[in-house]
C-alpha positions in Angstrom: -60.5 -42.9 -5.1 -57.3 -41.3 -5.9 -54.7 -40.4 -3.4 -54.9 -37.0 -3.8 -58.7 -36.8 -3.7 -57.9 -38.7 -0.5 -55.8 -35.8 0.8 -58.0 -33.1 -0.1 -60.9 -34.7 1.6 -59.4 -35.2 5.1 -61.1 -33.8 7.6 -59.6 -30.2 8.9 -57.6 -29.9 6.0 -58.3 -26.8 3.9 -57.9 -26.9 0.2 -54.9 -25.0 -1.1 -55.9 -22.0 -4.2 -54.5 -19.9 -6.0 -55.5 -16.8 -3.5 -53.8 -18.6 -0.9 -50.7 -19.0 -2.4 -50.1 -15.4 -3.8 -50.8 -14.3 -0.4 -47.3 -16.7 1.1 -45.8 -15.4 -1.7 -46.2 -11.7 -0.8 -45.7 -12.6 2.5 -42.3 -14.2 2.1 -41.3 -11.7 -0.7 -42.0 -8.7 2.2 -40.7 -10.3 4.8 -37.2 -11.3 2.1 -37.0 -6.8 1.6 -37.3 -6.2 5.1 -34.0 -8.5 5.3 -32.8 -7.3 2.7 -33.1 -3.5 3.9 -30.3 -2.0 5.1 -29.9 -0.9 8.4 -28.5 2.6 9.9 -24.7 2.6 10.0 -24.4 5.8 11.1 -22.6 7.2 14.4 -21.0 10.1 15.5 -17.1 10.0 15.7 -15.6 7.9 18.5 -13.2 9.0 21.1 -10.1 8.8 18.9 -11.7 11.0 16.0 -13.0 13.2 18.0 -8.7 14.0 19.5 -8.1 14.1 15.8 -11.1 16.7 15.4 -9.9 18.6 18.5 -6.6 19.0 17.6 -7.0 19.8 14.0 -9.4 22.5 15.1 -6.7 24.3 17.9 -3.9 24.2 14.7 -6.6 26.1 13.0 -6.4 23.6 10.1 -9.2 25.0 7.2 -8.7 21.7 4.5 -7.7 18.9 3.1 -4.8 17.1 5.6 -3.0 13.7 5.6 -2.2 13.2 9.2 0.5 10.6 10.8 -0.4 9.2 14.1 3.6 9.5 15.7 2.6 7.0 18.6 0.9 4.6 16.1 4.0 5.2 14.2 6.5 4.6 17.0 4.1 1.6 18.0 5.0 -0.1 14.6 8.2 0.2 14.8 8.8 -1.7 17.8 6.7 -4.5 15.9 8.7 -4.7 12.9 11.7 -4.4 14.7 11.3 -7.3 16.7 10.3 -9.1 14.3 13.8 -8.4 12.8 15.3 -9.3 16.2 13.3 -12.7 16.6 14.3 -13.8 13.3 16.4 -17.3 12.7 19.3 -15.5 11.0 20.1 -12.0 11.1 18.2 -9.8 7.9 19.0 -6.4 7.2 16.4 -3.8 6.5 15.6 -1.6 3.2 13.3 1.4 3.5 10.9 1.3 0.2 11.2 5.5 -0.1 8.1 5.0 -2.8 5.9 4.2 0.2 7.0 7.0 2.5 7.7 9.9 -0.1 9.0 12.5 3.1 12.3 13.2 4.1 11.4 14.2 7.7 9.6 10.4 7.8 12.4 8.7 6.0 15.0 10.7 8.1 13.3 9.2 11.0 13.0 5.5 10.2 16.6 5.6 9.3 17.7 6.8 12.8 15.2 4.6 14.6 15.8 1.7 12.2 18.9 2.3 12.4 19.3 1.3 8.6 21.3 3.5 5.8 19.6 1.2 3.0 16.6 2.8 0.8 14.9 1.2 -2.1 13.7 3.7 -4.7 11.9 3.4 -7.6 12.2 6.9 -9.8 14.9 8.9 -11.5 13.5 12.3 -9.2 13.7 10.6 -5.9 17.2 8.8 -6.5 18.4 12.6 -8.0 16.9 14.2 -4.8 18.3 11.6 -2.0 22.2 11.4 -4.0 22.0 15.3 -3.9 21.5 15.9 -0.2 25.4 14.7 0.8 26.1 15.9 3.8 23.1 17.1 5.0 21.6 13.3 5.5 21.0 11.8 8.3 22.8 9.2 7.1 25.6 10.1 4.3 25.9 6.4 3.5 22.8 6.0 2.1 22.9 2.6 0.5 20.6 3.0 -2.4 18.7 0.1 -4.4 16.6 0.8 -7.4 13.0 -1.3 -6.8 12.5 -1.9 -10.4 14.5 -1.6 -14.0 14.8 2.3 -15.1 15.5 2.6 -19.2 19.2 3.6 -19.6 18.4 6.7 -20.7 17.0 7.4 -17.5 20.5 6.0 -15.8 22.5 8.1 -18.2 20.8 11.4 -17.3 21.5 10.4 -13.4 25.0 10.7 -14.0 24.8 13.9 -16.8 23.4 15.5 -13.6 25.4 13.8 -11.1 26.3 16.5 -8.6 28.0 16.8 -4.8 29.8 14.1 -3.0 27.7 10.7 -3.9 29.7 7.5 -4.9 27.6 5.6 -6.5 30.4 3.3 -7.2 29.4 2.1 -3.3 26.2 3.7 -2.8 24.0 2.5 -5.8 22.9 -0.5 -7.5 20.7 -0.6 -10.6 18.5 -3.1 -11.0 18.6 -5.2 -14.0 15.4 -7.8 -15.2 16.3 -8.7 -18.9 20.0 -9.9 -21.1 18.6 -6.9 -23.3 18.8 -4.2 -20.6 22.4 -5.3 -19.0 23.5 -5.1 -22.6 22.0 -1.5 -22.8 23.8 -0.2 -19.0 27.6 -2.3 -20.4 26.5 0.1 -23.4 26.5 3.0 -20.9 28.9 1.7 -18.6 31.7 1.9 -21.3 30.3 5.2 -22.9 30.6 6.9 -19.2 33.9 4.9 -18.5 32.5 4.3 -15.3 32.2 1.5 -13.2 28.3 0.0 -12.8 27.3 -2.2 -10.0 24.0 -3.9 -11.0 21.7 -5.7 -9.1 19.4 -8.6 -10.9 15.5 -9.2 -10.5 14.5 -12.7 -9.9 11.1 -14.0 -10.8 10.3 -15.8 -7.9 7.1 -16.4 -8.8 5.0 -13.0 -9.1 5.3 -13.5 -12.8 5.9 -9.4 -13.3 9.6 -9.8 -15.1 12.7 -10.7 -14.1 15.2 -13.5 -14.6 12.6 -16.6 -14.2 15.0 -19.7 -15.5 18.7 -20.9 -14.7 20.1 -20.6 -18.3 18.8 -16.9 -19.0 20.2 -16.2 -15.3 23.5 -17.8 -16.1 24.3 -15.8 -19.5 23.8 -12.2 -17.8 25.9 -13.6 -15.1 29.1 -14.8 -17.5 28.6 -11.5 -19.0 29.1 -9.2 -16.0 31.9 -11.5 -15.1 33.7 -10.5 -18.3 33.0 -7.0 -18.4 35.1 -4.8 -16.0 33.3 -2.1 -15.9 29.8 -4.2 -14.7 29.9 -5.2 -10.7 27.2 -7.9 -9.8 25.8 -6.6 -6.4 23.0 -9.0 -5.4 19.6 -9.9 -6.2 16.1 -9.1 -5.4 13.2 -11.0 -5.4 9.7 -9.5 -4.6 7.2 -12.1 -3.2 3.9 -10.2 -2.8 2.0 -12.6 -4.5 2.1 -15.0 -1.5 -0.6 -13.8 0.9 -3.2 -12.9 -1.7 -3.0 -16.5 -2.6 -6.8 -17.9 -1.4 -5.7 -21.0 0.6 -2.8 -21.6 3.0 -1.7 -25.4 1.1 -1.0 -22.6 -2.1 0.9 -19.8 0.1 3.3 -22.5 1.8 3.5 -23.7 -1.6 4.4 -20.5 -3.6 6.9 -19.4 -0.3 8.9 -23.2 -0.5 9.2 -22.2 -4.7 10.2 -18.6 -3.7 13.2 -19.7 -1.2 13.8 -22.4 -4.0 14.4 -20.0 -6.9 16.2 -17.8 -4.6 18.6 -20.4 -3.4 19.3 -22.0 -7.1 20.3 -18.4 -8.3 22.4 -17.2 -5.6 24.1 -20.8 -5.5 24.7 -20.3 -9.7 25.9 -17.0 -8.7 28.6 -18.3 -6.6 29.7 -20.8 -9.1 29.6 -18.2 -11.6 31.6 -15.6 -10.1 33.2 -17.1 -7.6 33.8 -13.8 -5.2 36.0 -13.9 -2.5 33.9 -12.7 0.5 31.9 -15.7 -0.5 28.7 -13.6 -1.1 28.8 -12.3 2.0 28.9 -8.6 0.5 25.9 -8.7 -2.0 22.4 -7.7 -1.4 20.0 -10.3 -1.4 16.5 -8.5 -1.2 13.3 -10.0 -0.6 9.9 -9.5 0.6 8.1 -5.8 0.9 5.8 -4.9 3.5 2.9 -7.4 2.5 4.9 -10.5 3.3 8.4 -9.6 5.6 6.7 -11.6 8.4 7.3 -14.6 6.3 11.3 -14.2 6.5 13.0 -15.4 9.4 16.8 -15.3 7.9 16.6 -19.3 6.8 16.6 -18.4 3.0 19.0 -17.1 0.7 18.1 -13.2 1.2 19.3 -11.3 3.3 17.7 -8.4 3.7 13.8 -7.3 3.7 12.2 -4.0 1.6 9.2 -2.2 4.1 7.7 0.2 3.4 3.9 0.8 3.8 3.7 -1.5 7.1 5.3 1.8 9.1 1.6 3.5 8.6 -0.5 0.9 7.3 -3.0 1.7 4.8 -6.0 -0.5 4.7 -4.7 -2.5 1.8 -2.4 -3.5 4.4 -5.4 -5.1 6.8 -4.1 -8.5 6.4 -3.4 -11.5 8.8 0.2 -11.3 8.3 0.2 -7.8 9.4 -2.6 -7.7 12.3 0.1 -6.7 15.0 0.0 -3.5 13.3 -1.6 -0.1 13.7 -3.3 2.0 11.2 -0.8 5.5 11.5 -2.3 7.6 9.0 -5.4 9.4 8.0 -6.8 11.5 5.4 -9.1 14.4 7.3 -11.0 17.0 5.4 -13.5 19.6 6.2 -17.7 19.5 5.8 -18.7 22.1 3.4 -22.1 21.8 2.9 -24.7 19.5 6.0 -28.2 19.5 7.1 -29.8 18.6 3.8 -31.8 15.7 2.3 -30.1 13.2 0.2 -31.1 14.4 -3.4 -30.6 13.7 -7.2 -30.3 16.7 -9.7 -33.2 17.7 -11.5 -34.4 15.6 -14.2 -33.8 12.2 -11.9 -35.2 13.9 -8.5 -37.4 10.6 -8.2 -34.2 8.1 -7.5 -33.6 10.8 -4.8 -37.0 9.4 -3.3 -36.7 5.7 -3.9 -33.0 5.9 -2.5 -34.4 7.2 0.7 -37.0 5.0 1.4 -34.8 2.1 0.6 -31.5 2.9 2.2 -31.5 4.5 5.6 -27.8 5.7 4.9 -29.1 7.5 1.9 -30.9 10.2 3.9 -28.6 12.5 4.6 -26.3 14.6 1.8 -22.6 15.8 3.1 -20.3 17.6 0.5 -16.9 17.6 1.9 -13.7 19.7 0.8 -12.0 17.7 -2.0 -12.2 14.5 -2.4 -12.3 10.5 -5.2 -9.1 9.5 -2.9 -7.7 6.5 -3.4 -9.0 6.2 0.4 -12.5 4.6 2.4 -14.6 7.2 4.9 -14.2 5.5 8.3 -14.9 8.4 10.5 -18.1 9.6 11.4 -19.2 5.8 11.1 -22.1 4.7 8.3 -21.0 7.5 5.3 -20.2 6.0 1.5 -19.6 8.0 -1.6 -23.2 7.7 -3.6 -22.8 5.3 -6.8 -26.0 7.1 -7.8 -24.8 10.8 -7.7 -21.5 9.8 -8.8 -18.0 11.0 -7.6 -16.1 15.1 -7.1 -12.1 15.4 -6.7 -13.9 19.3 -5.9 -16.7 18.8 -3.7 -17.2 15.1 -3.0 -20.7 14.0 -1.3 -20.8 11.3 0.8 -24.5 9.8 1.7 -25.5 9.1 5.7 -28.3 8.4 7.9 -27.8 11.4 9.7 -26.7 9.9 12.9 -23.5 10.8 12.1 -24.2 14.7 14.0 -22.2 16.2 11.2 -22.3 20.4 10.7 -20.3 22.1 8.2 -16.9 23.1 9.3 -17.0 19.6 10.8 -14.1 17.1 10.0 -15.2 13.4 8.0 -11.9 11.0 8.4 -10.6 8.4 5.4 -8.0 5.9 5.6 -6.2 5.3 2.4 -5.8 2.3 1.2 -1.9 3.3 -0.1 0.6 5.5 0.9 2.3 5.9 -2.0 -0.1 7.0 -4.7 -1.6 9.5 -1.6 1.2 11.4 0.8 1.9 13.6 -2.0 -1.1 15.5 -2.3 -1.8 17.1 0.9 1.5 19.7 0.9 3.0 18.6 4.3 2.1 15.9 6.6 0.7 17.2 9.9 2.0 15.0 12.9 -0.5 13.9 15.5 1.2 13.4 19.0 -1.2 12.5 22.1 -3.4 15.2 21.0 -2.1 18.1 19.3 -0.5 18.7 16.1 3.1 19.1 17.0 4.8 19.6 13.3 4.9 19.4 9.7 6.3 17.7 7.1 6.9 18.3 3.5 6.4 15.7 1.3 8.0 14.7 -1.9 6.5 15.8 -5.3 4.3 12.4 -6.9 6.4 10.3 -9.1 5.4 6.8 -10.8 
């Protein structure tokens, strides 16, 4: 007798079929879906949104509003600037006016800061902040383009050059290539006008820049034998480090960062041989992703933020944990109290959506909307990748625990500042409960 017939003929033991399987398999794939199943997200706001709510409501506030949180704010500058204070060797610090496109908000950081230095990356910002002059807070600004403008770009700057700004002191173009210092000597003798440039290193980001001794060492023998070119410094941008996936590759990529920073500035010196011994040049690094990782022991000496002030959620990372999220995107409910639907043709996905997804069952169409931002306020509502997405009337899905009526407020966070605080109008400014001002932003720029 075979050993199988051996099993099957043991007493107690029931003979396996066909039946018997199907049924374990229904089983397991039921019991797999009801895993599977998503569960109800939703909640109504939390006692922070709801201040938010309350105070929007007493400004009489009807739509779309980017709010700042001015204690969150406050709160992250006393990180950052004791991070500056804690560091090895003295940095300065560069305000990245990109990432904080308000002159009431940059006005502010440069008091509490207490930093003249901008970094700006546009023709109409640099035009706007070298027109204001007196009326600064700071009249020294100290002003470093963030990345390579065509010359034509530098040569209408100075066709419309008005008011009291020397940017013979206060401004440094930036330069990345031999062909584009040979294009600014081009305008530099054309203007008869002195040009202090500023070079990009490649330090590892692989985005441009000088990335090898030799091409570094030619731009550098020609500024030292044109008189109307001043070599200011060097800026290196690093934000490839923490989005590196293991900490053996950041530690890695920082130690090549500081190396390639170290080997230009020291062929700098060589090179030019200036008398304050470099002591005068700007030496930028870092940005808001990765200033933590500067504690003065490099060659740089100074740090770019920007961003970290307010914290968008692409700025939820390790490095920057200590931080608070400051600003918000809050828009009215237009349209509540309806079933999650599909137009008419596809009504039935309508159906299935709902009895698959609890957080499918409500429908909210909110005032605007498709920011570059996530819905984090009331808890459990997503944009529908089955309705699609409105820049008009946007809906976002829920369970309906959410409590939501029209004329009620939904809360995003954006994930950049940048690409968003010019599309609201002004900024409203949240202060331990009531919306205490408002600040006009800058128009959008690339």
């Amino acid at each position: 007798m075979s050993t199988s017939e051996t099993s099957a003929n043991k007493p107690g033991r029931k003979p396996w079929n066909k039946r018997r399987m199907a049924l374990g398999a229904l089983a397991a794939g039921a019991l797999g879906a009801a895993l599977l199943r998503p569960r109800d997200a939703g909640a109504p706001h939390g006692s922070y949104f709801k201040l938010l709510t309350d105070a929007l409501r007493l400004a009489g506030m009807a739509q779309p509003v980017l709010l700042i949180d001015k204690n969150r704010l406050l709160a992250n500058q006393t990180a950052i600037r004791h991070h500056m204070t804690m560091m090895k060797q003295p940095m300065a610090l560069r305000l990245v006016a990109k990432s904080l496109p308000c002159q009431a908000l940059l006005d502010s950081l440069i008091l509490q800061m207490r930093t003249p230095r901008l970094m700006v990356f546009n023709l109409p910002y640099l035009q706007h902040l070298a027109a204001l002059g007196e009326k600064a807070v700071r009249p020294d600004l100290d002003i470093l383009l963030g990345k390579p403008l065509p010359a034509a770009a530098a040569a209408r700057f100075y066709r419309e050059m008005r008011g009291a700004f020397d940017d013979q002191r206060q401004l440094q173009w930036l330069i990345d290539s031999p062909a584009r210092l040979t294009q600014y000597q081009q305008l530099a003798q054309q203007q008869k006008r002195r040009l202090r440039v500023n070079l990009e290193l490649d330090v590892g980001l692989r985005r441009g820049g000088f990335a090898d001794l030799q091409a570094l060492g030619q731009v550098l023998e020609q500024i030292r034998k044109e008189p109307l070119l001043e070599f200011s410094g060097m800026m290196g941008y690093d934000a490839h480090i923490p989005k590196l996936p293991l900490q053996s590759l950041r530690d890695d990529a920082l130690a090549h960062a500081k190396k390639v920073y170290q080997d230009a500035l020291q062929l700098a010196l060589q090179t030019l041989k200036p008398a304050h011994g470099g002591r005068d040049w700007t030496l930028n690094a870092a940005g808001s992703p990765t200033y933590r990782l500067h504690d003065g022991s490099g060659a740089a000496n100074e740090v770019a933020i920007g961003s970290a002030f307010v914290k968008p959620g692409d700025f939820d990372t390790p490095l920057l944990q200590e931080l608070k999220a400051a600003c918000y995107i809050a828009t009215p409910v237009l349209k509540a109290g309806r079933e999650f639907a599909m137009p008419y043709g596809v009504q039935a996905l309508g159906g299935l959506a709902r009895a698959w997804d609890p957080n499918s069952n409500q429908a909210y169409f909110i005032y605007g909307g498709q920011w570059l931002a996530e819905p984090v306020s009331p808890a459990g509502l997503s944009a529908s990748t089955l309705y699609g997405t409105s820049s008009n009337q946007q809906m976002l899905q829920g369970s309906g625990a959410q409590g939501l009526q029209v004329d009620d407020w939904v809360f995003f966070r954006p994930r950049q500042s940048e690409a968003l605080f010019s599309q609201f109008g002004a900024i409203a400014l949240f202060d331990t409960g009531r919306i205490t001002d408002f600040w006009p932003v800058w128009p959008a720029q690339a």
